[in-house]
gemmi code that builds the backbone of each chain (N, CA, C; Angstrom):
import gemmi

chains = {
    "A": [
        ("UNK", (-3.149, 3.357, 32.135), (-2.430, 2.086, 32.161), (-2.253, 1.618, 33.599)),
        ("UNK", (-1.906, 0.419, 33.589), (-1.900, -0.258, 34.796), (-1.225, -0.283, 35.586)),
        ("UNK", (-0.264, -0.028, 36.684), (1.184, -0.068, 37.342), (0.751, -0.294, 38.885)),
        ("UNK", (1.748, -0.497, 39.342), (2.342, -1.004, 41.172), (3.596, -0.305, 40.882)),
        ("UNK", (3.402, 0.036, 42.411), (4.511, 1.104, 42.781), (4.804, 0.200, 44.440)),
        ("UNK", (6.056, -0.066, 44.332), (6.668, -0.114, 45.404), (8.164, 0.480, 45.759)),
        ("UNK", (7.685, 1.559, 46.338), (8.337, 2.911, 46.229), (9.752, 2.664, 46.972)),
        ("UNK", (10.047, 1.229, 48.163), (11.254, 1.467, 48.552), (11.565, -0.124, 48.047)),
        ("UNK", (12.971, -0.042, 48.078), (13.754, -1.348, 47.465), (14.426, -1.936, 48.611)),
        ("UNK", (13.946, -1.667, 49.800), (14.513, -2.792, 51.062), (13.613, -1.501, 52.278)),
        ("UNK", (13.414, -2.242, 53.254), (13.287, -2.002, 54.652), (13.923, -2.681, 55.515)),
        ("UNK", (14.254, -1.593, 56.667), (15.185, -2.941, 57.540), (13.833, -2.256, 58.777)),
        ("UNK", (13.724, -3.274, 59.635), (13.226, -2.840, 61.029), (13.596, -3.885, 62.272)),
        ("UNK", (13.806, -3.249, 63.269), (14.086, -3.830, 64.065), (13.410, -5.446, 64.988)),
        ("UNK", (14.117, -6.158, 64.934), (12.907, -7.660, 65.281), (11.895, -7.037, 66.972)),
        ("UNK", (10.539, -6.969, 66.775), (9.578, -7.001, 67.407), (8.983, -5.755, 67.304)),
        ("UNK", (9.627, -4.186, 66.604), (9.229, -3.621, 66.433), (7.805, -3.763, 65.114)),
        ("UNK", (6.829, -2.906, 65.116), (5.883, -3.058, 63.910), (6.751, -2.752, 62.367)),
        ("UNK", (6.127, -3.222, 61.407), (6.781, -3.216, 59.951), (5.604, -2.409, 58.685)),
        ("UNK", (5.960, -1.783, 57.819), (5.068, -1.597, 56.930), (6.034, -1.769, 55.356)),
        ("UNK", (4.980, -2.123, 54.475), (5.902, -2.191, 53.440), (4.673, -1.928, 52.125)),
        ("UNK", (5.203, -1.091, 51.598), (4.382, -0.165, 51.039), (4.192, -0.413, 49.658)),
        ("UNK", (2.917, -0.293, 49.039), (2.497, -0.242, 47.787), (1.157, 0.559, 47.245)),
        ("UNK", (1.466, 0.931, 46.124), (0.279, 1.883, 45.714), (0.250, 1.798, 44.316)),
        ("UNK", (-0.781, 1.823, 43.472), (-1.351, 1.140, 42.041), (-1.752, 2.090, 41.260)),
        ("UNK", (-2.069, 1.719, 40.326), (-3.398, 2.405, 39.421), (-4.061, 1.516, 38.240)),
        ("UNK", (-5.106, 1.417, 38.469), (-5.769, 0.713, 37.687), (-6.786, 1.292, 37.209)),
        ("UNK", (-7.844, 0.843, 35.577), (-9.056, 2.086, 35.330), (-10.162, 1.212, 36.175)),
        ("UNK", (-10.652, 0.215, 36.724), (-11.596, -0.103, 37.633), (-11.512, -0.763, 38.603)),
        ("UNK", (-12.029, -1.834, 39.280), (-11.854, -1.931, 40.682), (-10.947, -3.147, 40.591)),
        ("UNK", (-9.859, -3.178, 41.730), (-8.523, -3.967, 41.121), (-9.159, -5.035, 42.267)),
        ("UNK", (-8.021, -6.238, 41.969), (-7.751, -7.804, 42.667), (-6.163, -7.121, 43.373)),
        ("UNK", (-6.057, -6.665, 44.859), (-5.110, -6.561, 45.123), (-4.002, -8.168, 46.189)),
        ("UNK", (-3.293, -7.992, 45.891), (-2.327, -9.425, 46.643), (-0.823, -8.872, 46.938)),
        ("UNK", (-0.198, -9.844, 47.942), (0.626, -9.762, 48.881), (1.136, -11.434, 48.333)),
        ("UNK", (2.767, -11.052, 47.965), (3.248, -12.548, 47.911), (5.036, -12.211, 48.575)),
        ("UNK", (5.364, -13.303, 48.911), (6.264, -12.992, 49.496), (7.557, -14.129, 48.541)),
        ("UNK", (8.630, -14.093, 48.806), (9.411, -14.785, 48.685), (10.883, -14.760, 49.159)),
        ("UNK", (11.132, -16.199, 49.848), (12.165, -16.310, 51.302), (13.335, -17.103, 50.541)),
        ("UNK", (14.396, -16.771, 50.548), (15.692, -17.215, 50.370), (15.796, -18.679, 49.966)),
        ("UNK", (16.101, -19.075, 48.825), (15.816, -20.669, 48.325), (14.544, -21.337, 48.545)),
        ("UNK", (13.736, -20.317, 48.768), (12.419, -20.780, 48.424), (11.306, -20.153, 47.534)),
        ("UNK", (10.715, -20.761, 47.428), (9.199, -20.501, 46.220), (8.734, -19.509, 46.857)),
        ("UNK", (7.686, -18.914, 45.891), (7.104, -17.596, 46.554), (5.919, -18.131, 46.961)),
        ("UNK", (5.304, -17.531, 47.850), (4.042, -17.940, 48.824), (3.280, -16.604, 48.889)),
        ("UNK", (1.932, -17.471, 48.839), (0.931, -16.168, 48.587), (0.696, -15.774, 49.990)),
        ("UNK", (0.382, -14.396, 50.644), (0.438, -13.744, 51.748), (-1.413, -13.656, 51.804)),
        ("UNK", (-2.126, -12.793, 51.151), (-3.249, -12.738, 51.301), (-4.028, -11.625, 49.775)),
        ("UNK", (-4.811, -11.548, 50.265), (-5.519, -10.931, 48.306), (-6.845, -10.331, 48.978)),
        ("UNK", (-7.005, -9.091, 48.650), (-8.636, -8.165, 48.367), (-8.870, -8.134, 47.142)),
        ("UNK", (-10.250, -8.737, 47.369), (-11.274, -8.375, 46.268), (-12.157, -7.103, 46.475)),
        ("UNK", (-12.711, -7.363, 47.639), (-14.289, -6.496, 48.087), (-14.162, -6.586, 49.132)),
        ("UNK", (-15.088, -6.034, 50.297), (-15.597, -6.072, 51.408), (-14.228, -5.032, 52.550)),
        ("UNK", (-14.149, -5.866, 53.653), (-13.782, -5.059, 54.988), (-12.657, -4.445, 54.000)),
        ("UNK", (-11.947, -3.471, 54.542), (-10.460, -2.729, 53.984), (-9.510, -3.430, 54.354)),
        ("UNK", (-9.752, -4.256, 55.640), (-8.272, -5.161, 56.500), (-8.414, -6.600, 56.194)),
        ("UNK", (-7.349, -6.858, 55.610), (-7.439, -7.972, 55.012), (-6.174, -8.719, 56.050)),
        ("UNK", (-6.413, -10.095, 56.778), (-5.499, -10.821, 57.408), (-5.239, -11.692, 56.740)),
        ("UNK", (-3.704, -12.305, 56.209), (-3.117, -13.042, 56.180), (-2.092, -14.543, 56.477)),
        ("UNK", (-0.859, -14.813, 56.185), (-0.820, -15.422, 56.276), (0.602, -14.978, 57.562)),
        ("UNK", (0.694, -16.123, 58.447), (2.530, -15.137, 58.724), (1.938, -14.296, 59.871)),
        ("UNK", (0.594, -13.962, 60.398), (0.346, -12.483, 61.005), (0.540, -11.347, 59.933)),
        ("UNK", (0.498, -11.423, 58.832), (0.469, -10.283, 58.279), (-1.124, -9.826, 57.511)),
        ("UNK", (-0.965, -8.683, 57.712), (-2.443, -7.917, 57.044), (-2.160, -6.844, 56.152)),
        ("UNK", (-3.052, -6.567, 55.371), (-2.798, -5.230, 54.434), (-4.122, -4.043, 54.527)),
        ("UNK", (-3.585, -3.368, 54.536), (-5.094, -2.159, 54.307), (-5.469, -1.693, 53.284)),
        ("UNK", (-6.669, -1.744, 52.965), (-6.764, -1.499, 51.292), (-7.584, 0.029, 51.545)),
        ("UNK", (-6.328, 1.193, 50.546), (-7.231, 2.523, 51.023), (-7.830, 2.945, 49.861)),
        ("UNK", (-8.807, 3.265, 48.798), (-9.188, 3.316, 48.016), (-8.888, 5.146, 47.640)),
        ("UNK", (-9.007, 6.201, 48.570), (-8.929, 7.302, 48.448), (-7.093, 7.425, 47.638)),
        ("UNK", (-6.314, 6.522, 48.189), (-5.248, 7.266, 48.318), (-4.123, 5.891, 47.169)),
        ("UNK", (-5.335, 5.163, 46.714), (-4.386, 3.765, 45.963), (-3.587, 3.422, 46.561)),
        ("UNK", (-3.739, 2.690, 47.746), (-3.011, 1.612, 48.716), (-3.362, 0.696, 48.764)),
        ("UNK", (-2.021, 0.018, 49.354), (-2.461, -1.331, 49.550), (-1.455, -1.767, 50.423)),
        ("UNK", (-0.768, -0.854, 51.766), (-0.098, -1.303, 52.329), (-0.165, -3.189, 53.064)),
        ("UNK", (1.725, -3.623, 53.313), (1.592, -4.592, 53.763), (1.895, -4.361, 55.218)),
        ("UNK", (1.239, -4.909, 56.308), (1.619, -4.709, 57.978), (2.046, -5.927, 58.688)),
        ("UNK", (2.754, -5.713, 59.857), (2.714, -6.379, 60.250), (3.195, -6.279, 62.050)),
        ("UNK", (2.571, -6.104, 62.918), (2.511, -5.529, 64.249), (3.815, -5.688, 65.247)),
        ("UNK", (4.537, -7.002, 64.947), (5.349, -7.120, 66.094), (6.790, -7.962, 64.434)),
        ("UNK", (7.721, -7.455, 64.125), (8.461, -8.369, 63.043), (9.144, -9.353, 63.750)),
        ("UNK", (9.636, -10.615, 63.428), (10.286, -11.427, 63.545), (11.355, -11.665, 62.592)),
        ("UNK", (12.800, -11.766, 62.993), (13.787, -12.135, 62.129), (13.635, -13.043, 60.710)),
        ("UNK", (12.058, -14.050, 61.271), (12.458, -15.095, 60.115), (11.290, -14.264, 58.928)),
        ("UNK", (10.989, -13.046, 59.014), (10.210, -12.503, 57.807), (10.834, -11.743, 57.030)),
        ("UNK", (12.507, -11.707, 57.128), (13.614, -11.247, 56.282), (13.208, -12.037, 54.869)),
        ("UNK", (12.752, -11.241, 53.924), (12.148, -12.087, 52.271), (11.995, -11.286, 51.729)),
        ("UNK", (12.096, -11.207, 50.451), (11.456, -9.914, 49.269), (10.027, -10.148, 49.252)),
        ("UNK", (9.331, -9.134, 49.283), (7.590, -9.062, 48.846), (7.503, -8.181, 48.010)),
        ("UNK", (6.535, -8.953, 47.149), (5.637, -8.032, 46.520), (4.049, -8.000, 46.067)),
        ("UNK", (4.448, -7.030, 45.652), (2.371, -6.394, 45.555), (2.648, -6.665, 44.131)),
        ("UNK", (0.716, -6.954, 43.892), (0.718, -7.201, 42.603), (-0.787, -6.965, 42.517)),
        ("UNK", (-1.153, -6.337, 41.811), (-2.861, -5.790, 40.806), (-3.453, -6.192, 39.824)),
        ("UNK", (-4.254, -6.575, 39.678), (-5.024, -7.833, 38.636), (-6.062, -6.424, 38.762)),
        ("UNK", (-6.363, -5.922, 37.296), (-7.599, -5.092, 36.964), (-8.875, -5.938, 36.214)),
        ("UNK", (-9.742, -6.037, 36.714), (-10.688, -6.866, 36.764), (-11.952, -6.626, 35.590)),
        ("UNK", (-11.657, -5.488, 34.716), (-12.381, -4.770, 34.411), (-12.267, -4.985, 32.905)),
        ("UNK", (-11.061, -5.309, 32.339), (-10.768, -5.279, 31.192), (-9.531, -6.139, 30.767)),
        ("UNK", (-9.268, -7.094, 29.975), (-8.188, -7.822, 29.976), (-8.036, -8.910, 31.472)),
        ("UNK", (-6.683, -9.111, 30.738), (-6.367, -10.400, 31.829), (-4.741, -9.936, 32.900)),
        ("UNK", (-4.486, -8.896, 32.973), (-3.550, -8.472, 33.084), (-3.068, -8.206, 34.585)),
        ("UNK", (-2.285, -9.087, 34.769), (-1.619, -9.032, 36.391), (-0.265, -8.117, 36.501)),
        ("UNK", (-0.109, -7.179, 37.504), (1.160, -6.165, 37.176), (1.872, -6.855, 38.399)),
        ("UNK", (3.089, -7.079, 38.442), (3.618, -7.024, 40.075), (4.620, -5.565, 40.235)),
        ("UNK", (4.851, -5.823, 41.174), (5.220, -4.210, 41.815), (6.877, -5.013, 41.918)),
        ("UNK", (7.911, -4.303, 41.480), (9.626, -4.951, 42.121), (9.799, -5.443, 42.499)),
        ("UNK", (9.367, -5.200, 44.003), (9.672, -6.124, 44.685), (10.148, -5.269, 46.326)),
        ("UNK", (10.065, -5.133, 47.333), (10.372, -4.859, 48.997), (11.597, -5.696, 49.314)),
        ("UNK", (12.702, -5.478, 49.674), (13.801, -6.779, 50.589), (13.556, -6.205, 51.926)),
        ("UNK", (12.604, -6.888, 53.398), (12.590, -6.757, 54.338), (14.383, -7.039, 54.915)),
        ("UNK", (14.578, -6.553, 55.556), (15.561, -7.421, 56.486), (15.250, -6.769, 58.203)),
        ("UNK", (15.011, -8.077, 58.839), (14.745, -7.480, 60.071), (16.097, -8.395, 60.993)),
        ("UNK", (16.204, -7.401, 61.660), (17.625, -7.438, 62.796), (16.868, -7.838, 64.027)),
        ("UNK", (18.150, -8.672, 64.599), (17.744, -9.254, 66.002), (18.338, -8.109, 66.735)),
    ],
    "B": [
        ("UNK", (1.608, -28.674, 53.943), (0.704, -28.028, 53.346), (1.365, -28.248, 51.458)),
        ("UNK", (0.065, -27.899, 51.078), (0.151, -28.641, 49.588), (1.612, -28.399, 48.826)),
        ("UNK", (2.072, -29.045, 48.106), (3.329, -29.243, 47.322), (3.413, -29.185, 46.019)),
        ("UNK", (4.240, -28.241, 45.127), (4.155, -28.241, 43.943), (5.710, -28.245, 43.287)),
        ("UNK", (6.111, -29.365, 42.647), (7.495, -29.106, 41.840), (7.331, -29.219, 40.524)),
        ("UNK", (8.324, -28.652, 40.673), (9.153, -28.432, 38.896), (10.254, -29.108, 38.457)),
        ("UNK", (10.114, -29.346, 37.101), (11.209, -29.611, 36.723), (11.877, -29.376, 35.110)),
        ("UNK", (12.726, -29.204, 34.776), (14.325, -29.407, 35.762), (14.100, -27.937, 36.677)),
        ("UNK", (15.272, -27.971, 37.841), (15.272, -26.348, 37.830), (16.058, -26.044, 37.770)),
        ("UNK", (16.771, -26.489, 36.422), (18.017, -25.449, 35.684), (18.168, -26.418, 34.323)),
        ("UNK", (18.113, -25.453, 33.158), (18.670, -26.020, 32.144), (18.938, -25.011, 30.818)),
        ("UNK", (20.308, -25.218, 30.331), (21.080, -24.495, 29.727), (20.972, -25.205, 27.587)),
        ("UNK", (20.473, -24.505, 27.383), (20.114, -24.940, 25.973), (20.991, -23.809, 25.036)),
        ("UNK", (21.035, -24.323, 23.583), (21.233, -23.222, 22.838), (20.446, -22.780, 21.919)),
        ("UNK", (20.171, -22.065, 21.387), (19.741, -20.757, 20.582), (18.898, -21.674, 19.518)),
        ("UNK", (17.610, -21.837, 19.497), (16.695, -22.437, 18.541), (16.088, -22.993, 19.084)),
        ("UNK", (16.432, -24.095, 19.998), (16.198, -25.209, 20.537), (14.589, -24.705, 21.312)),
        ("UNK", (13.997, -25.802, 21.877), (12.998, -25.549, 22.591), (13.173, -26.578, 23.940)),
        ("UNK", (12.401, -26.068, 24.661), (12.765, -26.518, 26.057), (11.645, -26.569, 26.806)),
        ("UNK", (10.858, -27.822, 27.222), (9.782, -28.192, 27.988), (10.484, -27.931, 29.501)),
        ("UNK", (8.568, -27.042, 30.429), (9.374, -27.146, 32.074), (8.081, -27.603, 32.426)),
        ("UNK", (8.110, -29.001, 33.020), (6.772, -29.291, 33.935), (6.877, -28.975, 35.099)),
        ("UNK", (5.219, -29.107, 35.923), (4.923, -28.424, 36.806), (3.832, -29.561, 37.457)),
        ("UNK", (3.930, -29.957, 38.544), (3.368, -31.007, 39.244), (2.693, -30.459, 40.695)),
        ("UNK", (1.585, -30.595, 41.047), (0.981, -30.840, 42.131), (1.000, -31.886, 42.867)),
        ("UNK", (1.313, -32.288, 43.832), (1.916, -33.692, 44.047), (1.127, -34.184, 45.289)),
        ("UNK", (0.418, -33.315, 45.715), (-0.396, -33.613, 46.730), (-2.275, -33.028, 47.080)),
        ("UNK", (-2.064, -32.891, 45.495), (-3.376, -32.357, 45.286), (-4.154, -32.267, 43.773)),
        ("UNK", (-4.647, -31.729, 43.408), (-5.670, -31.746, 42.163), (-5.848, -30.280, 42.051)),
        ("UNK", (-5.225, -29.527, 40.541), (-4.765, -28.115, 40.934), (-6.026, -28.003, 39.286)),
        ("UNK", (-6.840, -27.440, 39.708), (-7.726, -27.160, 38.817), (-7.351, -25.823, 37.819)),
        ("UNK", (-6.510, -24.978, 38.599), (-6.436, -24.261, 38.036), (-4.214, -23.948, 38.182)),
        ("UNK", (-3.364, -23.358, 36.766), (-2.481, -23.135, 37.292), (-2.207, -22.211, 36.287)),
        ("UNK", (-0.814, -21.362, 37.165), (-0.373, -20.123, 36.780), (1.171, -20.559, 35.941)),
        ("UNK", (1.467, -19.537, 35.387), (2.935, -19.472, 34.754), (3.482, -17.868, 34.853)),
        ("UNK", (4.505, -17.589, 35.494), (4.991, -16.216, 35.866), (6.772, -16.919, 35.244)),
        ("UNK", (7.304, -15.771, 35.008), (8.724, -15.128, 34.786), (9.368, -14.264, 35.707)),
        ("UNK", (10.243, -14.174, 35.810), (10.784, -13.082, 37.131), (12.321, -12.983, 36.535)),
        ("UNK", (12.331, -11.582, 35.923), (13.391, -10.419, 35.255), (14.016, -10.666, 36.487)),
        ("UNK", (15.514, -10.731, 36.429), (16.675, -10.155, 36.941), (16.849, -9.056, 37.703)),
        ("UNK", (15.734, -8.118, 37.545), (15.673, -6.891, 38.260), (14.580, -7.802, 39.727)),
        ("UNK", (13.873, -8.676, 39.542), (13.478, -9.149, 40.465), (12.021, -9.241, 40.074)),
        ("UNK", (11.283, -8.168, 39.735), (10.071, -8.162, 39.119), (9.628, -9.421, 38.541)),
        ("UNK", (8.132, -9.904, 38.859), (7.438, -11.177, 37.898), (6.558, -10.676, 37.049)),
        ("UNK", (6.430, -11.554, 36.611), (5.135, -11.202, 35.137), (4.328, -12.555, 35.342)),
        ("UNK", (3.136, -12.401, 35.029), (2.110, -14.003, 34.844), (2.077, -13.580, 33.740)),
        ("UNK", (2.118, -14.990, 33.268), (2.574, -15.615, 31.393), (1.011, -15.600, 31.263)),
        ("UNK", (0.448, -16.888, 31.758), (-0.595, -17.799, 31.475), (-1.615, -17.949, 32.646)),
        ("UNK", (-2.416, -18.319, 32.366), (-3.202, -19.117, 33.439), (-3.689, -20.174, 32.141)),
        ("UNK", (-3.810, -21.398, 33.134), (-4.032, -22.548, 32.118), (-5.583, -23.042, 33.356)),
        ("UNK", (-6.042, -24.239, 32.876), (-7.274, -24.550, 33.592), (-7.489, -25.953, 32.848)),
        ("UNK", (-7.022, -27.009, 33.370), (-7.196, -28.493, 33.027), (-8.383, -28.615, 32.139)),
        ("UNK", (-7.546, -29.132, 30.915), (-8.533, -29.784, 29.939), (-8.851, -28.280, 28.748)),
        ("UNK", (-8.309, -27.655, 29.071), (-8.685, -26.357, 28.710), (-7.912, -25.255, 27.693)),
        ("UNK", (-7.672, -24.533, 26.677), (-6.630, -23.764, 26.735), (-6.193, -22.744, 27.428)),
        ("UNK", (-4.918, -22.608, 27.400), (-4.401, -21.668, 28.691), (-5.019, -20.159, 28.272)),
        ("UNK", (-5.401, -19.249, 29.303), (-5.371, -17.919, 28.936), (-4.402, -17.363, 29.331)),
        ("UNK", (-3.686, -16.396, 27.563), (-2.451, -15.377, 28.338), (-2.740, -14.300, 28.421)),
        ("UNK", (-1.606, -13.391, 28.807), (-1.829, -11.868, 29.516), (-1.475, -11.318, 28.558)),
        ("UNK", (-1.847, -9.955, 28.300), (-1.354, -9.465, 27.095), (0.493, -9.280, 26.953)),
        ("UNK", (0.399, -9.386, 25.687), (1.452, -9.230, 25.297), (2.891, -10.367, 25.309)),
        ("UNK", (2.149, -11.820, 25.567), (2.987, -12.919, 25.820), (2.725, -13.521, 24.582)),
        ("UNK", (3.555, -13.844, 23.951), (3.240, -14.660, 22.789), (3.062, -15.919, 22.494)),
        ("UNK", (2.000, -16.430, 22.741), (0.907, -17.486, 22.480), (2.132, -18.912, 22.083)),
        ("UNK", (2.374, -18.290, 20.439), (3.337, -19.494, 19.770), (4.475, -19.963, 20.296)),
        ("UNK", (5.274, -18.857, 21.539), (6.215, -18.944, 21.600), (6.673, -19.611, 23.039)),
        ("UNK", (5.561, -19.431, 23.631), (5.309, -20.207, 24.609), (4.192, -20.823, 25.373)),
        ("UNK", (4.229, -22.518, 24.746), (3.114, -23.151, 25.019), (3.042, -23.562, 26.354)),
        ("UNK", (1.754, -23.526, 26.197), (1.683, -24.214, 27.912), (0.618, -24.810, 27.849)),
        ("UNK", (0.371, -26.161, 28.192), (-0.708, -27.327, 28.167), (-0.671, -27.709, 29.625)),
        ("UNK", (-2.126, -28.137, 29.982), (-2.321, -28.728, 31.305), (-3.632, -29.436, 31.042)),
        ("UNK", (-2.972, -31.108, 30.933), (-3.370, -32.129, 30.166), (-4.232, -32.914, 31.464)),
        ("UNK", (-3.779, -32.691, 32.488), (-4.314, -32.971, 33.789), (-4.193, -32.229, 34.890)),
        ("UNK", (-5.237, -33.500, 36.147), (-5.271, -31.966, 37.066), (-3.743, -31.558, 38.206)),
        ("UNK", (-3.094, -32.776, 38.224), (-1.645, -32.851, 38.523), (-0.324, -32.211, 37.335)),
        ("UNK", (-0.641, -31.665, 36.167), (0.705, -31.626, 35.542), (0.245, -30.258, 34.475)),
        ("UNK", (1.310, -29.096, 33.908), (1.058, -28.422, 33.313), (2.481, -28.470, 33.205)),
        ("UNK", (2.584, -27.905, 31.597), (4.192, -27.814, 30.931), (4.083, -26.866, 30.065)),
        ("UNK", (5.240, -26.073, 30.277), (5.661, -24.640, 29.530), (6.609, -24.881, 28.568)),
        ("UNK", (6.276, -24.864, 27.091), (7.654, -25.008, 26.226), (7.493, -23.841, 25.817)),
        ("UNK", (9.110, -24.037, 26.156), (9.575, -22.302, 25.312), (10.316, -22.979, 23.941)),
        ("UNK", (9.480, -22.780, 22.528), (9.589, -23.211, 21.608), (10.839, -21.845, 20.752)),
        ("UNK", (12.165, -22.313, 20.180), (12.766, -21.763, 19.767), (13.568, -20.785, 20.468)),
        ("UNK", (14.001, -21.260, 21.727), (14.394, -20.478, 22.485), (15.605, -19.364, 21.775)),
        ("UNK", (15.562, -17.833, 22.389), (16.489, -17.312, 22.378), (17.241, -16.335, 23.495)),
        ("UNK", (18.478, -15.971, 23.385), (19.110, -15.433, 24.652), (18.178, -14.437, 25.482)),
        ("UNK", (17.305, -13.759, 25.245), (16.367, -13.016, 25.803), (15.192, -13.689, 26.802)),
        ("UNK", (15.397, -15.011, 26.177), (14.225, -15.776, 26.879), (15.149, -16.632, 27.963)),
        ("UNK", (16.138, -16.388, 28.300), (16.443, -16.618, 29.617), (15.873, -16.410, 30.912)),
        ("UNK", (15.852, -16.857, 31.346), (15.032, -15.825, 32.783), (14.261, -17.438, 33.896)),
        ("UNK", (13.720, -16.726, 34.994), (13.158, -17.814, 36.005), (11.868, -18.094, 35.838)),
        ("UNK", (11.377, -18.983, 35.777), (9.978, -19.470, 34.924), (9.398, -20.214, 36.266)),
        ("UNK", (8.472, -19.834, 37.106), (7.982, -20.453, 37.931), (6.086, -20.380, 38.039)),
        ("UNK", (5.992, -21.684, 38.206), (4.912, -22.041, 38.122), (3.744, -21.810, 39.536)),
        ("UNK", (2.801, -21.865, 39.422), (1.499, -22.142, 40.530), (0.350, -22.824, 40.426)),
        ("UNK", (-0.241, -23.591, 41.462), (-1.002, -24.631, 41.458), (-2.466, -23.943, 42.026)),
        ("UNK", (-3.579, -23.802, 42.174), (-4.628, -23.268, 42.751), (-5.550, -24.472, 42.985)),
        ("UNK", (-6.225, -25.122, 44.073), (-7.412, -26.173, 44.358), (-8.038, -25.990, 43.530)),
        ("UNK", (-9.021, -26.855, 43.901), (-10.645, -26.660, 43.722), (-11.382, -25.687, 44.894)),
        ("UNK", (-12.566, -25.305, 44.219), (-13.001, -24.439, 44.928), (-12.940, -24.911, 46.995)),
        ("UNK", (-14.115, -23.859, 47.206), (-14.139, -23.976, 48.102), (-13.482, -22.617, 48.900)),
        ("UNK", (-13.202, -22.661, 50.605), (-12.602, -21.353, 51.662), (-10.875, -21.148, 51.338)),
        ("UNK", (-10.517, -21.740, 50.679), (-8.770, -21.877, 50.254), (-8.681, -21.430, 48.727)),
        ("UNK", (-10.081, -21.184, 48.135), (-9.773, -21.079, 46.575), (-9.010, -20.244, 46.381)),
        ("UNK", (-8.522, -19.088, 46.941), (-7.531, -18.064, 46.580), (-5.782, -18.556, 46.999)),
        ("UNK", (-5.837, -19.721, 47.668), (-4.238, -19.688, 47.874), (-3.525, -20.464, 46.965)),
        ("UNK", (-2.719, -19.780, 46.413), (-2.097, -20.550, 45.661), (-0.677, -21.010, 46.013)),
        ("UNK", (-0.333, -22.618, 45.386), (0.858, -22.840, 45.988), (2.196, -22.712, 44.781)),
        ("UNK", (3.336, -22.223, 44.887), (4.223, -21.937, 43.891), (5.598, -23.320, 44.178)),
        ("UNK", (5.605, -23.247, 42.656), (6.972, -24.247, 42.377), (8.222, -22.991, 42.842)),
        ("UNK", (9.358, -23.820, 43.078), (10.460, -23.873, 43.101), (10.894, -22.960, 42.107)),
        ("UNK", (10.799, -22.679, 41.134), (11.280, -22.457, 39.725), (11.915, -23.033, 38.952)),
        ("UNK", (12.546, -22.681, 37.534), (13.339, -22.865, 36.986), (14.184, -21.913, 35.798)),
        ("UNK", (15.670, -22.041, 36.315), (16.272, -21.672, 35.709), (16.546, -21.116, 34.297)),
        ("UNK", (16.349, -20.841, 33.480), (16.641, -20.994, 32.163), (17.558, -20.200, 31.584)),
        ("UNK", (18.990, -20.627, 30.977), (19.888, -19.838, 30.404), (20.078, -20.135, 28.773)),
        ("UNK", (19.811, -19.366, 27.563), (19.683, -19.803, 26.269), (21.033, -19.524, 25.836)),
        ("UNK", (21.719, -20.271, 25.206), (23.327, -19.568, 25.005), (23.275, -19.112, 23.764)),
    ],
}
model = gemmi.Model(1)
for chain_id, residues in chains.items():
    chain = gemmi.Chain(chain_id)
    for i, (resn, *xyz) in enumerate(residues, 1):
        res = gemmi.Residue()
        res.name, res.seqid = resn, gemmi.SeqId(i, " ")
        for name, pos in zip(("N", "CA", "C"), xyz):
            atom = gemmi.Atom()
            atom.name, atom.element = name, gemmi.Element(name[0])
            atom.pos, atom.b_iso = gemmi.Position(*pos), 0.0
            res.add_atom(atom)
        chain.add_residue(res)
    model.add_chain(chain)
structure = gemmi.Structure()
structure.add_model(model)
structure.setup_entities()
């Protein structure tokens, strides 16, 4: 069966330090992985999505994800944080293989401190 | 950058009733659009994908009758939750996707809407 795992329910990191925010799946064939975010009285906004090709996928925001296939990842990064990327994210897996079925993962609450 | 609302985004019905939520692209031609829910615990679900002119495809386990969703054009798609009941409360937010092309993957999301069934 299909699932997203986003194993912590908030990160805090410090503003300019690097950020990671973590997700890991399972799907039975090769998944549609995505990054969406959503900011305080606002709509959710899509971050970025692997299909195929390089593992580093760049986004939107400066943010990128690494797609590790050995280890079912799909971390979200992001090198230097800024206060205004305090938002819940989440990961979400579209299995491509069978059905129509999109999972999202909880959900991440960043909060980054000045 | 492209714009998509909803409407209403809040409305409080009671127990039978059914309740239309449109969904507008307002600055574009959305060939393709989504319908997600988002539980209280925070978690979303995609309902539908609909595709102008077209019937919507759902995800498993959403029930077809119980919630329609038509997208009659390439600006407007509407979700009735036919017979609403207290369970079917929850945040119903929509997404708009272009036409093809280097942007075909971004999609832009409504606002949401509310829904409380008494």
């Amino acid at each position: 069966a299909q699932s997203v795992a986003q194993p912590e329910d908030q990160v805090n990191v410090a503003e300019g330090n690097p950020l990671t925010v973590k997700c890991t799946y399972s799907v039975s064939g090769n998944p549609y992985l995505f990054w969406y975010v959503q900011y305080p009285n606002r709509g959710l906004q899509f971050l970025l999505k692997y299909i195929t090709g390089d593992n580093l996928v760049k986004g939107s925001y400066g943010f990128e994800a690494e797609f590790n296939k050995s280890q079912t990842s799909f971390h979200l990064k992001k090198p230097s944080a800024l206060v205004s990327d305090s938002a819940l994210y989440f990961c979400a897996v579209r299995d491509m293989t069978g059905g129509f079925k999109t999972i999202f993962g909880a959900g991440t609450r960043l909060f980054v401190k000045a | 950058g492209a714009v998509v609302s909803q409407h209403p985004s809040r409305v409080i019905c009671k127990s039978g009733t059914s309740v239309k939520i449109e969904c507008r692209s307002l600055d574009f031609q959305a060939t393709t659009m989504f319908w997600y829910r988002q539980f209280p615990k925070q978690s979303l679900m995609l309902m539908a994908t609909s595709n102008e002119g077209s019937k919507a495809t759902y995800e498993q386990g959403v029930e077809k009758d119980k919630f329609l969703i038509n997208h009659a054009s390439l600006t407007l798609s509407t979700l009735t939750v036919t017979s609403a009941h207290p369970e079917d409360s929850s945040f119903y937010i929509c997404s708009a996707r272009g036409p093809g092309g280097s942007r075909v993957d971004t999609q832009y999301f409504g606002p949401g809407t509310r829904l409380t069934v008494l």
